[in-house]
Phi, psi and omega in degrees: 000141198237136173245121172243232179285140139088053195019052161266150165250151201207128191221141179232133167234159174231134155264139187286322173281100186293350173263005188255002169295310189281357164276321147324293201288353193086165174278110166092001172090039168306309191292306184317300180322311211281319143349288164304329178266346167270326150247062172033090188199168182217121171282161144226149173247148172202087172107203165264354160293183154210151186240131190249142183215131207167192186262137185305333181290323191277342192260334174298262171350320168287316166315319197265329164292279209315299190285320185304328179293322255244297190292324161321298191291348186269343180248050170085335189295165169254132208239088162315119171327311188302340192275351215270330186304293187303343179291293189320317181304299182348283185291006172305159189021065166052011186255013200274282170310346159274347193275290207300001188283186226240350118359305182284344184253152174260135168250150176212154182309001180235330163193138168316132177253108187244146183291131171237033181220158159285314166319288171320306180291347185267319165312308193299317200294284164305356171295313164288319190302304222237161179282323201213118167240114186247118159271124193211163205157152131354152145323168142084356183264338147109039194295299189290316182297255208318334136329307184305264202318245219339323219250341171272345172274330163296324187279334169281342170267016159056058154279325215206117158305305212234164185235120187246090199252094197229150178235168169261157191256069138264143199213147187288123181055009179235134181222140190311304182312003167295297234257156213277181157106208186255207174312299176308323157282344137282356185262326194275044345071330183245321191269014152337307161302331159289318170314302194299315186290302197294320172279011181250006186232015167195152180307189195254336190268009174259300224261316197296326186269004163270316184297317178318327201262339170092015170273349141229133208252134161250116192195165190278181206286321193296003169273338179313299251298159181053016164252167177230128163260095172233157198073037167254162159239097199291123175229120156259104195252189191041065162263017160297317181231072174242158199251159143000278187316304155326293183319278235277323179309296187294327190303339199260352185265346190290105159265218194256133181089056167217139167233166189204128188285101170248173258160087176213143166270106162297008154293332270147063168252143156254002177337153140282185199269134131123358177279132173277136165287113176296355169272007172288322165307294191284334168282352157284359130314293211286319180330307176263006151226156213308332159280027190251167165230157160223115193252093143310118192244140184245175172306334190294337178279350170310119244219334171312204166291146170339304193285020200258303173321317182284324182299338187281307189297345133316330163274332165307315216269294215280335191269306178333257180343251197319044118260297178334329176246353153303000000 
């Protein structure tokens, strides 16, 4: 590293596989631009060098794109124009090469999955780690999809027979029983976002023939009740709104060789008033002990459209301010 004038710094870093560059640089060094513009920095290639130029943190921070992209492509993934900005977000403070190692990513027959938050990368870290994972965050933070892929990547390398996908039968102003048809015409409507996840990591006719089979099972929490899951992989999602009783009920259900994933937005309990939510109950359980994790997700981790993060976070500010004055 070089110090030069007016506190720019200059750094040469070299990748040893000259064939492995244009995929690095992108087409016409599309991938470099997008680099520079995101952390104010200027590439020169020479060779199999790049020569990096900046402020010493953006130029530290560019290295750390450059190799994480670098190690990605050696170990066969492909890399979208669309990835290197959230590759870039990653590696900000030097934190990049822990998130971004081949550790992190979910494979599933239809695409590779990489964390595009730090939040998101510390959930793949307990996904791997831990027995009992509890996620919790706004929509739009990608709690239930990375849980689905964890759970279809366990069941095609065949750590876990069956994949288990539950909900509590609550509906923000609705209760099923309203609504027309038989169970199954009221229960698949509401767990339609799981369905959704799942056809987005295996063809439909692999998800039609596992459910036939009873190797993924969907079904709401009151079905748990009086079973042991075991050789599974559990997702409870919306466990915002499961009661004490319920919470304690699924948890209890966990057999051997199984892990299990909740899922929740404390913004969005549809409980009735005056009823407790059970994961508030249940992480003051869980909490001491070592195989559980806990990952907290903010609006920054929202993976929608752009305004979708500000709007929560606008809603987060104003009910904070309304409890405050209450």
């Amino acid at each position: 590293m070089q110090k030069l004038n007016n506190g720019i710094t200059q750094l040469s870093q070299e990748f040893p596989n000259n064939g492995f560059l244009q995929k690095l640089y992108g087409p016409n060094n599309l991938h470099l631009e997008k680099i520079e513009n995101h952390l104010n920095v200027s590439f020169h290639t020479l060779g199999n060098q790049v020569i990096i130029r900046g402020t010493e943190k953006a130029v530290i921070n560019a290295k750390n794109t450059l190799t994480s992209l670098y190690d990605f492509i050696e170990t066969g993934q492909s890399i979208d124009v669309n990835d290197i900005e959230d590759i870039a977000r990653l590696t900000e403070n030097n934190k990049g090469r822990n998130f971004l190692n081949n550790d992190l990513v979910i494979k599933t027959k239809k695409k590779y999955i990489r964390p595009k938050t730090i939040r998101q990368a510390a959930f793949f870290d307990a996904l791997n780690h831990k027995q009992i994972i509890v996620a919790l965050g706004p929509a739009g933070t990608g709690k239930t999809y990375l849980a689905v892929a964890k759970a279809v990547e366990a069941k095609l390398s065949g750590e876990v027979e069956k994949i288990i996908l539950s909900r509590p039968a609550v509906e923000a102003g609705e209760s099923l029983g309203y609504l027309p048809g038989d169970m199954r015409d009221k229960i698949d409507p509401y767990l339609r976002p799981l369905y959704d996840s799942l056809y987005d990591m295996m063809p439909s006719s692999q998800v039609a023939n596992l459910l036939a089979s009873g190797e993924i099972e969907i079904a709401p929490l009151a079905f748990m009740r009086g079973r042991t899951l075991s050789n599974a992989f559990i997702i409870l999602d919306e466990a915002q709104n499961t009661t004490p009783i319920q919470m304690k009920m699924f948890l209890t259900r966990m057999g051997r060789n199984s892990k299990t994933v909740l899922t929740a937005d404390l913004s969005q309990v549809d409980l009735p008033r005056g009823v407790s939510s059970g994961i508030k109950d249940a992480l003051e359980v869980l909490r001491p002990i070592e195989e559980v994790g806990e990952i907290t997700m903010s609006h920054k981790d929202v993976i929608r459209h752009s305004l979708v993060a500000k709007i929560i976070s606008n809603y987060s500010k104003r009910d904070k301010q309304i409890n405050r004055n209450e």
